[in-house]
Backbone as CSV, one residue per row, in Angstrom:
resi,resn,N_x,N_y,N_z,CA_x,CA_y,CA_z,C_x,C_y,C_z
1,UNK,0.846,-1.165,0.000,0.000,0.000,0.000,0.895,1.233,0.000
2,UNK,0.351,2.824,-1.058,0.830,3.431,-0.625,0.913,4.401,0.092
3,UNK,1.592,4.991,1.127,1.251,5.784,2.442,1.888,6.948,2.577
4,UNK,0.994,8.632,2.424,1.967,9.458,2.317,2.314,9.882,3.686
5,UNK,3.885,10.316,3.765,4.037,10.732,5.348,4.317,11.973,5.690
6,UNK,4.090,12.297,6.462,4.660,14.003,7.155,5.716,13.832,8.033
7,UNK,6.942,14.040,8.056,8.165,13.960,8.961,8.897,15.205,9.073
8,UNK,9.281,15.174,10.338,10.486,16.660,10.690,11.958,16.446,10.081
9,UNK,11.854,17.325,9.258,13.483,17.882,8.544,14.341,17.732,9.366
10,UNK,14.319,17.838,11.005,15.166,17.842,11.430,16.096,16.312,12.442
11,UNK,15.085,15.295,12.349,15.379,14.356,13.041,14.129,12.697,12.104
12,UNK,13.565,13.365,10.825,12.863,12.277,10.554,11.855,11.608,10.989
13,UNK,11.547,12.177,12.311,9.861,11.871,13.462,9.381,12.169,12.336
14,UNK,8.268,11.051,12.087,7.222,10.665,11.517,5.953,11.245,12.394
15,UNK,5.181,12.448,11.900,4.397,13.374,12.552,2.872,13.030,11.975
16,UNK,2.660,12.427,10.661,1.476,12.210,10.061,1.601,11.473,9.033
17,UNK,0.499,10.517,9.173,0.670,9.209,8.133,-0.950,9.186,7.656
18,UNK,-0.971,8.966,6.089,-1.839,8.952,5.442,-2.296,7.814,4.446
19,UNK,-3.107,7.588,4.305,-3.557,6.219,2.852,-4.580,6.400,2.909
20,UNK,-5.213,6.532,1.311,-6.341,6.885,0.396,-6.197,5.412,-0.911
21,UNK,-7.536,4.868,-1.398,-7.865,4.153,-2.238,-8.345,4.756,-3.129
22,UNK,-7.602,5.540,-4.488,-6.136,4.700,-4.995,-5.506,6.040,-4.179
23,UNK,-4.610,5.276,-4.568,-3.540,5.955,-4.268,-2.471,7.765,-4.390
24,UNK,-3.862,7.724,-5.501,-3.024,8.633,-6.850,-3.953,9.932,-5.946
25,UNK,-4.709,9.722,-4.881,-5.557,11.205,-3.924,-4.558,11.645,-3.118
26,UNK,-3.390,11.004,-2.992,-2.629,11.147,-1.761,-1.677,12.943,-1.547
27,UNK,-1.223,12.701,-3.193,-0.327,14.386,-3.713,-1.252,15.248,-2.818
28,UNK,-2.588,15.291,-2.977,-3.741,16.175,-2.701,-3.738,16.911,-1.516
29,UNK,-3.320,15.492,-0.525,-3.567,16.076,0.764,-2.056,16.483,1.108
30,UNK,-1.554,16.895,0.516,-0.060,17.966,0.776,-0.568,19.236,1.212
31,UNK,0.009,19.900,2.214,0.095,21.187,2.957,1.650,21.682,2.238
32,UNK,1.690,22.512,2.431,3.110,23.176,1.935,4.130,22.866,2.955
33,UNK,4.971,22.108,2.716,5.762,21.817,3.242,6.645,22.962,3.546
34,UNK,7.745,22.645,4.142,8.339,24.121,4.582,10.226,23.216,5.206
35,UNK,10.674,23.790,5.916,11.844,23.992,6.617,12.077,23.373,8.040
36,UNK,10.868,22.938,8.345,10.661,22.058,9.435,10.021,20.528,9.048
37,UNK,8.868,20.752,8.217,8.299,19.433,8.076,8.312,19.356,6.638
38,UNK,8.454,17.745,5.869,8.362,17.764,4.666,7.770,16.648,4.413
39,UNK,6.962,16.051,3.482,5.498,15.047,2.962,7.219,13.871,2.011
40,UNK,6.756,12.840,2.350,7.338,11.606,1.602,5.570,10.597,0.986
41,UNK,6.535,10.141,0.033,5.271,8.786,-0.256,5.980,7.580,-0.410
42,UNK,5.925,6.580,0.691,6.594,5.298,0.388,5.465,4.118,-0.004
43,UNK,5.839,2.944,-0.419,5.007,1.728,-0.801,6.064,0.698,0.841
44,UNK,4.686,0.371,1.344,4.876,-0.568,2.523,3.610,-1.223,2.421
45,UNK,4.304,-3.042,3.917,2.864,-3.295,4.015,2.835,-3.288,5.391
46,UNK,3.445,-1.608,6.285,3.365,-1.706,7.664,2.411,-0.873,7.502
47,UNK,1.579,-1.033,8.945,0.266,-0.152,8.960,0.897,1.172,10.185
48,UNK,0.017,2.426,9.371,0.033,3.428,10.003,0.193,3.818,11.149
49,UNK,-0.109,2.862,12.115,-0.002,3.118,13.414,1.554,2.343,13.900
50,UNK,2.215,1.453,13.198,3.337,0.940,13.344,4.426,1.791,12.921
51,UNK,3.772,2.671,12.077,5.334,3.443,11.406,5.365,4.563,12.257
52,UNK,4.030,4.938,13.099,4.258,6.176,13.800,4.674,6.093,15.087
53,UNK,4.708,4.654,15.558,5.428,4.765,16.803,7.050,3.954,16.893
54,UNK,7.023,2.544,15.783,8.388,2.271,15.333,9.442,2.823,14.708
55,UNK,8.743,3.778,13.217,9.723,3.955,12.505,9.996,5.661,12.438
56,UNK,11.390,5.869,11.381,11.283,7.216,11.332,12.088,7.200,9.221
57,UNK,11.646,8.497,9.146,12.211,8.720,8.002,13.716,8.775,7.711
58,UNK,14.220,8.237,7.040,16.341,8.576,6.973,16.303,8.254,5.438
59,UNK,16.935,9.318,4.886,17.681,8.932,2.848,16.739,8.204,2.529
60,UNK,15.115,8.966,2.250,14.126,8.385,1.712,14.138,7.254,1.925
61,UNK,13.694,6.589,3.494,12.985,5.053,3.587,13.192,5.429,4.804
62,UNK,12.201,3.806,5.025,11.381,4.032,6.365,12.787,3.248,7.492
63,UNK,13.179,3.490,8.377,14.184,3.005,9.274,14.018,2.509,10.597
64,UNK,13.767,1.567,11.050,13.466,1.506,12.654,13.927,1.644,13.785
65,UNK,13.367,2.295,14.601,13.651,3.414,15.526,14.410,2.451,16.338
66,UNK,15.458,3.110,17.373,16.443,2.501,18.488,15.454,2.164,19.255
67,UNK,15.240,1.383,20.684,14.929,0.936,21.503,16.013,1.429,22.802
68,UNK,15.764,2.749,22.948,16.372,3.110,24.360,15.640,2.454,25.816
69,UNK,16.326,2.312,26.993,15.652,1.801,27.866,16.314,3.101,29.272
70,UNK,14.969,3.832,29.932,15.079,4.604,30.521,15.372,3.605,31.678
71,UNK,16.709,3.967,32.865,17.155,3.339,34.208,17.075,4.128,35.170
72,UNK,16.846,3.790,36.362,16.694,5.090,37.538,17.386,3.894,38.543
73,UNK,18.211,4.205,39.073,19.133,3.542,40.113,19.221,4.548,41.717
74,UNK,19.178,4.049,42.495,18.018,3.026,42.715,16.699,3.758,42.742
75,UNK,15.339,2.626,42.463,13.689,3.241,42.059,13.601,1.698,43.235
76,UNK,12.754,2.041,43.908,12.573,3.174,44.495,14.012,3.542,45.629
77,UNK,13.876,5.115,45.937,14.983,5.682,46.886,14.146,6.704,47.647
78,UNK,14.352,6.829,49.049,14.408,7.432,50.514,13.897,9.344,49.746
79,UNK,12.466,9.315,50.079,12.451,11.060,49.799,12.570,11.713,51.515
80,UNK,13.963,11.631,51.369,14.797,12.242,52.480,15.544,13.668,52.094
81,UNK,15.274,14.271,50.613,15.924,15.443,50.318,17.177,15.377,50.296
82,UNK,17.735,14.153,51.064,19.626,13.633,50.621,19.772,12.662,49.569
83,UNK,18.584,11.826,49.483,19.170,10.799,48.821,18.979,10.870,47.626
84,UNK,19.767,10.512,46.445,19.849,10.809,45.216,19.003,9.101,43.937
85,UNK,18.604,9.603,42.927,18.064,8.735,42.028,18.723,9.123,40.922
86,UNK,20.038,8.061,40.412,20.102,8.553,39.455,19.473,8.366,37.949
87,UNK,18.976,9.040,36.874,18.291,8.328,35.575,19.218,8.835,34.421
88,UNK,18.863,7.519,33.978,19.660,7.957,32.188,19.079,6.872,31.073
89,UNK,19.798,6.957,30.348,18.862,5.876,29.241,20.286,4.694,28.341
90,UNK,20.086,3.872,28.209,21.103,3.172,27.679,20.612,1.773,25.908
91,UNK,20.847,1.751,25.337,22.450,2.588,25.654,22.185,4.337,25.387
92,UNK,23.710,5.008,25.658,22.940,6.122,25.877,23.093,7.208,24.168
93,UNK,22.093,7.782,24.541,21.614,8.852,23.005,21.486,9.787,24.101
94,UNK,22.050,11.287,23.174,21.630,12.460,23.514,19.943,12.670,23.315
95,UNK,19.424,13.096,24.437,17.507,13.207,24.314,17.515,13.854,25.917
96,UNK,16.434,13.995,24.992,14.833,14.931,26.321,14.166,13.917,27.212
97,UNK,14.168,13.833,28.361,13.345,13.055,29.276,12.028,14.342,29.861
98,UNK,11.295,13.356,30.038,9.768,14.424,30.298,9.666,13.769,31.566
99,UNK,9.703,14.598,32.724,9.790,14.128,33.845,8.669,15.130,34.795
100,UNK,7.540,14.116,35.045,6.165,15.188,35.614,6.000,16.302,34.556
101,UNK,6.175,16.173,33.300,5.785,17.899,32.561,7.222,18.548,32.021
102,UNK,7.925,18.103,33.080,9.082,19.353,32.646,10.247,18.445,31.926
103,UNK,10.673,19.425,30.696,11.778,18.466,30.212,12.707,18.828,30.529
104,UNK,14.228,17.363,30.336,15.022,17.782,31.175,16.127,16.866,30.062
105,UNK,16.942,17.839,29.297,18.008,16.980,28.648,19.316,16.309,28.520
106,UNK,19.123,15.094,28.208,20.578,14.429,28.480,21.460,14.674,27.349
107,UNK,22.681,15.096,27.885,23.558,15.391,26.645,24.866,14.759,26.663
108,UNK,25.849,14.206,25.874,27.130,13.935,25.624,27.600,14.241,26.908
109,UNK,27.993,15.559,27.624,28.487,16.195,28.816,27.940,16.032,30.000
110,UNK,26.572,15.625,29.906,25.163,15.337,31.398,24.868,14.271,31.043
111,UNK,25.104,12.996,31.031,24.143,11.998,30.853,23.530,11.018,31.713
112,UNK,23.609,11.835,33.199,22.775,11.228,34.365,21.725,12.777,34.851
113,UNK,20.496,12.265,34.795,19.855,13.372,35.736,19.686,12.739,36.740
114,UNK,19.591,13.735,38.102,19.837,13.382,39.403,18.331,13.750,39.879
115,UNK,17.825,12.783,40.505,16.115,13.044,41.367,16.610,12.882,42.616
116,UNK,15.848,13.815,43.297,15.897,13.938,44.822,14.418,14.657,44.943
117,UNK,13.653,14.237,46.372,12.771,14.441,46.892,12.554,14.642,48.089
118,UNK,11.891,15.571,48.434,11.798,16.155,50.358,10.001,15.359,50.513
119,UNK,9.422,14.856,49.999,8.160,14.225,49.905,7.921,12.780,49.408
120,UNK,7.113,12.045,49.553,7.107,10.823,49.089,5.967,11.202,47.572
121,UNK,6.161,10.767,46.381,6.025,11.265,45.574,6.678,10.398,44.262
122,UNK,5.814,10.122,43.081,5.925,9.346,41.977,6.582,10.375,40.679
123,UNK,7.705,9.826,39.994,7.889,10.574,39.589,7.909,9.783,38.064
124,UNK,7.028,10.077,36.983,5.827,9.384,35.611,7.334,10.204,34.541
125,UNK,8.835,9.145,34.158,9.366,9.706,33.247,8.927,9.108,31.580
126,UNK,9.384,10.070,30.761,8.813,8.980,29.358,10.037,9.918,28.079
127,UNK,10.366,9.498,27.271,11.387,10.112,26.498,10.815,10.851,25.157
128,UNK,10.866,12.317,25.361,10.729,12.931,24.629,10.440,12.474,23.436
129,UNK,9.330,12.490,21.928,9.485,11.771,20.648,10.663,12.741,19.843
130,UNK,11.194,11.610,19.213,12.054,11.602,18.388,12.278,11.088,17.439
131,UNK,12.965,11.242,15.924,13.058,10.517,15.295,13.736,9.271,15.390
132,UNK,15.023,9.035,15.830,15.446,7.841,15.959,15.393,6.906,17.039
133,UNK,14.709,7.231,17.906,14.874,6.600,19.081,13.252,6.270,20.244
134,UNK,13.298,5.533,20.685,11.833,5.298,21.320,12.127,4.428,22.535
135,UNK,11.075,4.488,23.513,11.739,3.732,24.582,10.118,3.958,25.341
136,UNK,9.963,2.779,26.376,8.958,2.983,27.166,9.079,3.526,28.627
137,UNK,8.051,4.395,28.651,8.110,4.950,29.937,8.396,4.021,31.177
138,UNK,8.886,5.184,32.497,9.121,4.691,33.522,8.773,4.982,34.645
139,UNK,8.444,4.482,35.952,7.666,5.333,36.893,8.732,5.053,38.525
140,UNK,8.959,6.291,38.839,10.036,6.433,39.963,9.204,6.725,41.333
141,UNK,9.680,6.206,42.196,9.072,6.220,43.265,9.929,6.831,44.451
142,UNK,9.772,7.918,45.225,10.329,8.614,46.128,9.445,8.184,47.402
143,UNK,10.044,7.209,48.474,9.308,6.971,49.356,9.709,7.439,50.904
């Protein structure tokens, strides 16, 4: 089948996935692409909802995304306001962790964020979307 896609110029996240019978309606539903997002049309037989959470766009074709795994050492840890949690993701990629709302990025130079808590309190992390990389959320516990 063929499926037109919407992906970011800048990392290949697959943002909107489309298929029309025939095929030939698909040009149609183009928006003007621009400098951030740009429309592909590939022939697959993965379904729409697989390419938007597995795959990403790279040198025209579809590529499947890394499997990062978010770690918090130790989960659960003492919300004593001393004791430390550390999180990171491995193996490790530079990315955004969404931690309660707020993002918080790991880079080449930072690649542990440090949790500490004066309250007992859950802390719901999940990794920013991206093009190459995907991983399932994690839930930290400050007790």
């Amino acid at each position: 089948m063929t499926l037109l896609l919407l992906y970011s110029a800048t990392d290949g996240r697959i943002v909107g996935c489309w298929q029309s019978n025939p095929a030939t309606l698909l040009p149609a539903q183009m928006e003007h692409s621009g400098a951030t997002a740009l429309y592909a049309l590939t022939d697959t037989e993965l379904s729409p909802t697989e390419i938007l959470s597995d795959y990403y766009w790279k040198d025209g074709a579809l590529v499947a995304k890394e499997v990062l795994m978010l770690t918090a050492d130790p989960n659960p840890f003492q919300a004593n306001g001393v004791s430390i949690c550390a999180m990171t993701v491995s193996p490790f990629a530079p990315c955004t962790l969404n931690v309660n709302g707020t993002l918080q990025a790991l880079t080449v130079e930072d690649q542990v964020l440090e949790l500490t808590s004066n309250s007992p309190q859950t802390f719901v992390i999940s990794l920013e979307p991206q093009g190459p990389y995907k991983a399932d959320g994690l839930t930290v516990e400050a007790q």
